[in-house]
KOLMAR-623216 format. One record per residue (C-alpha): residue number from 1; x negated, y negated, z negated; residue in three letters. Coordinates in nm, 3 decimals, always signed. Layout:
<rs>
+-----+---------+---------+---------+-----+
:   k :      xx :      yy :      zz :   r :
+-----+---------+---------+---------+-----+
: NUM :       X :       Y :       Z : ALA :
...
+-----+---------+---------+---------+-----+
</rs>
This chain:
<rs>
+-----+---------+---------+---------+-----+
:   k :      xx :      yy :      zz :   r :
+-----+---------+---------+---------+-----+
:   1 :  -1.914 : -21.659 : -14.915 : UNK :
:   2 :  -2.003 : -21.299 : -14.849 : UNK :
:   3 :  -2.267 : -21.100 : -15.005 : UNK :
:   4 :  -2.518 : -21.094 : -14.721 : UNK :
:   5 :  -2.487 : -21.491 : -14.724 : UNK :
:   6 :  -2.541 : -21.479 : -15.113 : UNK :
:   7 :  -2.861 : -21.191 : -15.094 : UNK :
:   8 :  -3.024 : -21.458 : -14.810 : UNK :
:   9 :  -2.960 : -21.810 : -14.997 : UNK :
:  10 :  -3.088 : -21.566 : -15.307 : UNK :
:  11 :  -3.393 : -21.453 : -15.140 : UNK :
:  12 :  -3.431 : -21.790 : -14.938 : UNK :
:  13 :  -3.485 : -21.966 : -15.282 : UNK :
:  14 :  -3.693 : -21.736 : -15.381 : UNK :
:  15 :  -3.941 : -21.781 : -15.109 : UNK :
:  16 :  -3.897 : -22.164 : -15.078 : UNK :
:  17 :  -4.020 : -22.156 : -15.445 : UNK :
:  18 :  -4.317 : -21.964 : -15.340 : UNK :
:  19 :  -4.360 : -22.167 : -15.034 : UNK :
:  20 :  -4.276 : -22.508 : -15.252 : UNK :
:  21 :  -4.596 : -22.392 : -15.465 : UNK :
:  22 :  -4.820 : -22.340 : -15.192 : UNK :
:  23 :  -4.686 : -22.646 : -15.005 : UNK :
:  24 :  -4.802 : -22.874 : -15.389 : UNK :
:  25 :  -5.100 : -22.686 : -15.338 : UNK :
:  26 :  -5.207 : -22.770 : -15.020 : UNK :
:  27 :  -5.112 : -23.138 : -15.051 : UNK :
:  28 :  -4.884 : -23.210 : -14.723 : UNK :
:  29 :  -4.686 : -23.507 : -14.737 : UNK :
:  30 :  -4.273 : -23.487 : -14.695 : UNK :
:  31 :  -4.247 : -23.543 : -14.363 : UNK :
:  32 :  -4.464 : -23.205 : -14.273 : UNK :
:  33 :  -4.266 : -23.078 : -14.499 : UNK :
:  34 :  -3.919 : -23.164 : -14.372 : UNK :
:  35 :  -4.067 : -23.115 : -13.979 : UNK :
:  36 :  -4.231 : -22.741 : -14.045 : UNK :
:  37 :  -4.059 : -22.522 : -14.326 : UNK :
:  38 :  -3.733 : -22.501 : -14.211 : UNK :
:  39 :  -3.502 : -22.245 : -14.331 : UNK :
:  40 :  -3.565 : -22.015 : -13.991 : UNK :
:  41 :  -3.931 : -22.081 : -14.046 : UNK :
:  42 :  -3.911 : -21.974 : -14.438 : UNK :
:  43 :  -3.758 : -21.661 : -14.302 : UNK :
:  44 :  -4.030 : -21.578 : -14.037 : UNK :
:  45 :  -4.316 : -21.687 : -14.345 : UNK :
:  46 :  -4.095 : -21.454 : -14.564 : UNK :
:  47 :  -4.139 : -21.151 : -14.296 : UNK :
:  48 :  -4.459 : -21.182 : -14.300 : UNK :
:  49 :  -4.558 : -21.207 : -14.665 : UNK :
:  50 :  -4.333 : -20.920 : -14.715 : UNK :
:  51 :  -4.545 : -20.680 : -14.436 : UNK :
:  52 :  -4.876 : -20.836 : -14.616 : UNK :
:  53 :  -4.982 : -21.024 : -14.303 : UNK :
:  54 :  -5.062 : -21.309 : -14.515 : UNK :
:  55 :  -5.065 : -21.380 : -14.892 : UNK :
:  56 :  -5.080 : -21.749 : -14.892 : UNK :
:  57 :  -5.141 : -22.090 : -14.729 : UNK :
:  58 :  -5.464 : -22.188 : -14.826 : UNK :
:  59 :  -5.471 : -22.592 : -14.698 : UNK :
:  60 :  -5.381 : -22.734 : -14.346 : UNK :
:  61 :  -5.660 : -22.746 : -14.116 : UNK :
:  62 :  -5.479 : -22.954 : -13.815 : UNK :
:  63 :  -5.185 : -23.125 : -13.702 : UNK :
:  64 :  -5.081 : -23.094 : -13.294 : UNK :
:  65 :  -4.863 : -23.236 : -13.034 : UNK :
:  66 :  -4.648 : -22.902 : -13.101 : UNK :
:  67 :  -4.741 : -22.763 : -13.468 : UNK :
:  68 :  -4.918 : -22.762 : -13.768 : UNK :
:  69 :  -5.230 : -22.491 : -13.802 : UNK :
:  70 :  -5.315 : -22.373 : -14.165 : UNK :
:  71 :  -5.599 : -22.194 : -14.343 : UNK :
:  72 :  -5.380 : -21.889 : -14.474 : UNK :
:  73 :  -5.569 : -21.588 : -14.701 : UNK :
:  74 :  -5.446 : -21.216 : -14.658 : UNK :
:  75 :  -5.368 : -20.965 : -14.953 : UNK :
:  76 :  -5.726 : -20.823 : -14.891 : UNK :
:  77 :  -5.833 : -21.192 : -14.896 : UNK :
:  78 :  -5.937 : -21.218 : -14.537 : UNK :
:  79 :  -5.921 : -21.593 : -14.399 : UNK :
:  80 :  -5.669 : -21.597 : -14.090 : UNK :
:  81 :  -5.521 : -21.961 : -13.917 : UNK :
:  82 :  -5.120 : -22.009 : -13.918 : UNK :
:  83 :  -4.976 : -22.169 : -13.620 : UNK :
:  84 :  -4.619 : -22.311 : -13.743 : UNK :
:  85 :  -4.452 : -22.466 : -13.409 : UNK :
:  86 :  -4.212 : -22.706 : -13.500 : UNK :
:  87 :  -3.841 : -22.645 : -13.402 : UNK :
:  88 :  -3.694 : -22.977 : -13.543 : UNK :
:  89 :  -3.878 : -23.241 : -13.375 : UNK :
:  90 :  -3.841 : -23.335 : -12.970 : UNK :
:  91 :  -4.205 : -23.236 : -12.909 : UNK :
:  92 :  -4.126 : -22.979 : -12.689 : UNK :
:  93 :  -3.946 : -23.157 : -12.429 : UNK :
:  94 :  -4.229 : -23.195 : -12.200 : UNK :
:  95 :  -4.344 : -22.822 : -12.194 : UNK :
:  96 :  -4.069 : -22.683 : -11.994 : UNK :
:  97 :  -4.322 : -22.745 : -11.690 : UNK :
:  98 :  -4.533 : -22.504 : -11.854 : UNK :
:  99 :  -4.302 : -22.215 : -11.911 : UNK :
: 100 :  -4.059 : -22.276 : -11.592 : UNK :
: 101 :  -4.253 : -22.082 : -11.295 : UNK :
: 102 :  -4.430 : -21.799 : -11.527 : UNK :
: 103 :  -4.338 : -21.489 : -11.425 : UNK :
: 104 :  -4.411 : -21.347 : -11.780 : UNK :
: 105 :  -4.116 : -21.587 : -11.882 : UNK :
: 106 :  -3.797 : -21.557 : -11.625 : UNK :
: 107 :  -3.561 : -21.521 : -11.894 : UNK :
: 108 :  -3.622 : -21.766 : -12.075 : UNK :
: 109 :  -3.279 : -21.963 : -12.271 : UNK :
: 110 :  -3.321 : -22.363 : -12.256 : UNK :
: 111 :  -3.208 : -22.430 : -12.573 : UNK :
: 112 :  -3.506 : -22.572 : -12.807 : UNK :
: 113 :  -3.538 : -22.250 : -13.018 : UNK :
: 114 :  -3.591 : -21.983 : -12.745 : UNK :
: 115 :  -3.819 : -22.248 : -12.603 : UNK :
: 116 :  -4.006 : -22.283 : -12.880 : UNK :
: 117 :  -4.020 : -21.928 : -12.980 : UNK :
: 118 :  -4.112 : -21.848 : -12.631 : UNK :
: 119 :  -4.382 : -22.127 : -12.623 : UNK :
: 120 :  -4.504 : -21.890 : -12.958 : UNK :
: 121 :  -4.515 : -21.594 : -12.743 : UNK :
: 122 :  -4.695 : -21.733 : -12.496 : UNK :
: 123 :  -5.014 : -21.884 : -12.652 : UNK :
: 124 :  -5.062 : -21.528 : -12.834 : UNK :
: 125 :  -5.005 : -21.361 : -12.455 : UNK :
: 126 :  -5.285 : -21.574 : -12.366 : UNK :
: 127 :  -5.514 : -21.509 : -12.663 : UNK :
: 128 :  -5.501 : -21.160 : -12.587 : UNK :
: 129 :  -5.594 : -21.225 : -12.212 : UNK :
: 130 :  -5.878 : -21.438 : -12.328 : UNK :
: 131 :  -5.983 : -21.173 : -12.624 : UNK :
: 132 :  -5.994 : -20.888 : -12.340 : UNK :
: 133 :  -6.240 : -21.089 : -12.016 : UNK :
: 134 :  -6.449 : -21.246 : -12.389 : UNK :
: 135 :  -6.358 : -21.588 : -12.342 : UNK :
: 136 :  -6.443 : -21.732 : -12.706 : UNK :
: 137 :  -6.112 : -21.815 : -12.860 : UNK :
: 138 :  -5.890 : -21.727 : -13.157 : UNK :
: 139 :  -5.840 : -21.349 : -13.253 : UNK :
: 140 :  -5.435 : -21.316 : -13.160 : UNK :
: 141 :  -5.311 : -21.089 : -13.503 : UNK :
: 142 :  -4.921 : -21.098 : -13.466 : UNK :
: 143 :  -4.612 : -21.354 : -13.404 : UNK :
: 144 :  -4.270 : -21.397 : -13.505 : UNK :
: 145 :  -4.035 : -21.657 : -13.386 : UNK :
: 146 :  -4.228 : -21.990 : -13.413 : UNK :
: 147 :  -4.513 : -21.859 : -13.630 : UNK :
: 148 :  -4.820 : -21.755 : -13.463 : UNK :
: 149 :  -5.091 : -21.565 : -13.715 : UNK :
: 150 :  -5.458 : -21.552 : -13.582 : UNK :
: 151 :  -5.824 : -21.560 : -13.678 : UNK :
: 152 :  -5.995 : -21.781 : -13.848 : UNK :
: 153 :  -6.243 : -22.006 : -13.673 : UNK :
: 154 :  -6.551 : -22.174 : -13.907 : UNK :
: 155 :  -6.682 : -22.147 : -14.235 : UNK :
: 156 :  -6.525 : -22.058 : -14.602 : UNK :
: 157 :  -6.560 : -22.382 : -14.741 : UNK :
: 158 :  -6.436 : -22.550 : -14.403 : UNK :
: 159 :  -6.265 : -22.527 : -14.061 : UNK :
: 160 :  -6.499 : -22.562 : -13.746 : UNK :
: 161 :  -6.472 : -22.902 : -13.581 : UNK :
: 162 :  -6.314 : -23.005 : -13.253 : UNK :
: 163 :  -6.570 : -23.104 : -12.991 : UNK :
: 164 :  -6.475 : -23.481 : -13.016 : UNK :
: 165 :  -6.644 : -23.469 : -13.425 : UNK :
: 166 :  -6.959 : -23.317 : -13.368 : UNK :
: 167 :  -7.283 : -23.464 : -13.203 : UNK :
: 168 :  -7.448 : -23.185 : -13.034 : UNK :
: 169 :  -7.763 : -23.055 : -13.025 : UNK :
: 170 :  -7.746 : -22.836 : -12.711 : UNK :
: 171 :  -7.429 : -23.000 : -12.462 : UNK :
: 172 :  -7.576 : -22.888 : -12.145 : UNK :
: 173 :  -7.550 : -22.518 : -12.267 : UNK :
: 174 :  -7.207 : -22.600 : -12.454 : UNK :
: 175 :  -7.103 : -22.754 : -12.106 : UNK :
: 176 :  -7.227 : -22.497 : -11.886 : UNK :
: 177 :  -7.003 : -22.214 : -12.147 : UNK :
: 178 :  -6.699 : -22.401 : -12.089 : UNK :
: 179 :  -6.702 : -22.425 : -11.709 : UNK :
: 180 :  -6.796 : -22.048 : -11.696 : UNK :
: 181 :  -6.487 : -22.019 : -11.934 : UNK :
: 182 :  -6.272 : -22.193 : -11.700 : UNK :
: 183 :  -6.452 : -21.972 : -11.432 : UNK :
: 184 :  -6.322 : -21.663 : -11.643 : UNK :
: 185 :  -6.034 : -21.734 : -11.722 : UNK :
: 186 :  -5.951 : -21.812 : -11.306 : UNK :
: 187 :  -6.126 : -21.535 : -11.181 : UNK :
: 188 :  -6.086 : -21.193 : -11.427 : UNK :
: 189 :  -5.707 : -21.318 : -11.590 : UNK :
: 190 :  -5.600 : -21.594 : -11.304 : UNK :
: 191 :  -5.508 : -21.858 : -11.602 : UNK :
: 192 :  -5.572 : -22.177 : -11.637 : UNK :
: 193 :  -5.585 : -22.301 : -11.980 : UNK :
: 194 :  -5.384 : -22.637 : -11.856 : UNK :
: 195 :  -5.524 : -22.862 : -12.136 : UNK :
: 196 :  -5.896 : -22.813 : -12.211 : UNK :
: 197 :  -6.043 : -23.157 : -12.332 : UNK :
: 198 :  -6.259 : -23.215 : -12.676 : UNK :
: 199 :  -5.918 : -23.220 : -12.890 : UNK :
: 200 :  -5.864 : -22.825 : -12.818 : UNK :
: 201 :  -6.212 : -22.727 : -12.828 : UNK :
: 202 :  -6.387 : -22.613 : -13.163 : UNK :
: 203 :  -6.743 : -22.601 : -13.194 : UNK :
: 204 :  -6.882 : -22.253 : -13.415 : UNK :
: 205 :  -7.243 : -22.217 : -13.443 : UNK :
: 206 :  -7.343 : -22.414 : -13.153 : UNK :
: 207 :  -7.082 : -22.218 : -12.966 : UNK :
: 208 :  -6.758 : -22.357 : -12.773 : UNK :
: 209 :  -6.402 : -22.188 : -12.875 : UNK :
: 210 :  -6.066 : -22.253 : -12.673 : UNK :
: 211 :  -5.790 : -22.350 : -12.871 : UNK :
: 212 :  -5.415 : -22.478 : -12.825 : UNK :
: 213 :  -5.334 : -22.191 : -12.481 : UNK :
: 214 :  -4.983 : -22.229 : -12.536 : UNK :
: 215 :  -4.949 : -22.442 : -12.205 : UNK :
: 216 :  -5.210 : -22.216 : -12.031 : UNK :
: 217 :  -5.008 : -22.061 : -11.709 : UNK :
: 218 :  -5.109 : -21.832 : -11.439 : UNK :
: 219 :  -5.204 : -21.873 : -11.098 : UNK :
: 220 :  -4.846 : -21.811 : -10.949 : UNK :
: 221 :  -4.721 : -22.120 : -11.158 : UNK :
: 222 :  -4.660 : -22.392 : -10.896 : UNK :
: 223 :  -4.897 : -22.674 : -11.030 : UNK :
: 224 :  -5.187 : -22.393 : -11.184 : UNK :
: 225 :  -5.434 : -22.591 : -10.943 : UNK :
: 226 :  -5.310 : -22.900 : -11.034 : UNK :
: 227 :  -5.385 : -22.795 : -11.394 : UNK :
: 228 :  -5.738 : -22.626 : -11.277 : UNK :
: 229 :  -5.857 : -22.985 : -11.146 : UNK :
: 230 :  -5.766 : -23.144 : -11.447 : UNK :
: 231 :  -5.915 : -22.963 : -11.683 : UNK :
: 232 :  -6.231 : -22.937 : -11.463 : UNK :
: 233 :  -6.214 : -23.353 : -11.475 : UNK :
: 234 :  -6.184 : -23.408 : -11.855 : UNK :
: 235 :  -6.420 : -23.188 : -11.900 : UNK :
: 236 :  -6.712 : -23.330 : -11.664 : UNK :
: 237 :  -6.550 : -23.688 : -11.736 : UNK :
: 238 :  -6.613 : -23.609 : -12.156 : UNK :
: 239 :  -7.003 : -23.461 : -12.063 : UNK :
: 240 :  -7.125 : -23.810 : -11.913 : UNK :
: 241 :  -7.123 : -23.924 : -12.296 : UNK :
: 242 :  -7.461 : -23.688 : -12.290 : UNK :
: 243 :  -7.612 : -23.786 : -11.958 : UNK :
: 244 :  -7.488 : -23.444 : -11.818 : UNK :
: 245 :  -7.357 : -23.560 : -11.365 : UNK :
: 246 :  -7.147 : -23.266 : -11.263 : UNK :
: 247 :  -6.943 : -23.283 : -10.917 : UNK :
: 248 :  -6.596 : -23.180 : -11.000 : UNK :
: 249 :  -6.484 : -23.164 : -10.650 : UNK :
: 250 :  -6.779 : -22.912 : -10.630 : UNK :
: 251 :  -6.722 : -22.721 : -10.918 : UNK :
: 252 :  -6.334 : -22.701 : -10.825 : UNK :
: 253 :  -6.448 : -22.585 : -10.466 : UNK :
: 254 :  -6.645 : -22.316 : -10.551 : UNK :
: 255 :  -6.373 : -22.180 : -10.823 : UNK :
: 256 :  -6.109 : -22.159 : -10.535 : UNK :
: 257 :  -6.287 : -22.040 : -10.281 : UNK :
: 258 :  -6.364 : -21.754 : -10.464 : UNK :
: 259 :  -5.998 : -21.629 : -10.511 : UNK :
+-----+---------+---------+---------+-----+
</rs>
């Protein structure tokens, strides 16, 4: 064994303590466990501890087709969210469609890592295009590998709730921000988030907020209007739950005709 090997195992055990404390802490069962802090994703946690990103995982706010998001708490005790993307499970066998096409992303490696790390990459490339034409969203901070560090959506003593939990007081305004955030996102960055439904849409002081942009692509991906039509349909298929008669074909027209 040579001494680098020895320093990492040292420092590896080191951190999995730490991590093993916050992990008893937090209350996530063994699977999580097994599927998220892997050795690769220790290391990446370990980096950023170390540059004082984060202090500590507070409690896990979500679980996702792709990752697990938790409540983590800086050295200067700011609240931030932790994106961990799994690398051990076969989740991400569907999102090549997603990736394959981007410009942003020729090089990309087909072996699971580089997809997944790439897959990282890309929902904080997005967060910064939706941070700079004000599309509410997440606060992009910093990534490595498969962890993605942002801000924190809701209130101290709890996340903010997907759109599917909450019963709300104003949806015509809530609906009307979300197709103008579509409209956005089409017009000033030519994205398409891809996968907007009430699953991937938190609700902040009577406010919508875009989550889960990994799989958002831009216009010169093949199937972007393929995308573009289907998030226009879940989300004027969702709205009829609150009496609110929207014509997607409409809506869709007048987005694409304005290109």
């Amino acid at each position: 064994m040579s001494s680098d090997t020895f320093l990492d195992d040292k420092r590896l055990k080191k951190l999995d303590k730490k991590l093993q404390d916050i992990i008893s802490r937090v209350g996530v069962d063994r699977k999580t466990q097994d599927e998220v802090f892997d050795k690769s994703t220790l290391l990446s946690l370990e980096k950023l501890i170390s540059n004082q990103v984060i202090d500590i995982l507070d409690f896990p706010i979500s679980t996702g087709k792709e990752g697990n998001v938790f409540r983590g708490v800086t050295p200067k005790k700011k609240l931030v969210a932790v994106k961990i993307f799994r690398t051990s499970t076969s989740t991400f066998k569907h999102i090549s469609e997603y990736i394959v096409g981007d410009p942003r992303f020729k090089s990309l490696r087909k072996t699971r890592r580089d997809i997944v790390f790439t897959w990282t990459k890309k929902e904080f490339k997005n967060l910064e295009l939706l941070e700079k034409i004000g599309v509410r969203a997440p606060k992009p901070i910093i990534f490595t590998n498969n962890v993605l560090v942002m801000s924190y959506i809701g209130e101290a003593r709890k996340p903010a709730p997907m759109l599917k939990d909450v019963v709300l007081e104003n949806p015509k305004e809530v609906f009307d921000t979300i197709i103008e955030y579509i409209s956005k996102m089409y017009k000033k960055a030519r994205l398409v988030h891809g996968d907007i439904s009430a699953f991937n849409i938190l609700i902040y002081r009577k406010r919508p907020y875009l989550i889960d942009v990994g799989q958002g692509v831009l216009l010169d991906h093949p199937n972007s209007y393929e995308f573009l039509k289907r998030d226009i349909n879940n989300i004027v298929d969702y709205f009829k739950k609150y009496k609110i008669i929207a014509d997607k074909d409409k809506i869709y027209q007048k987005l694409s005709k304005s290109e």
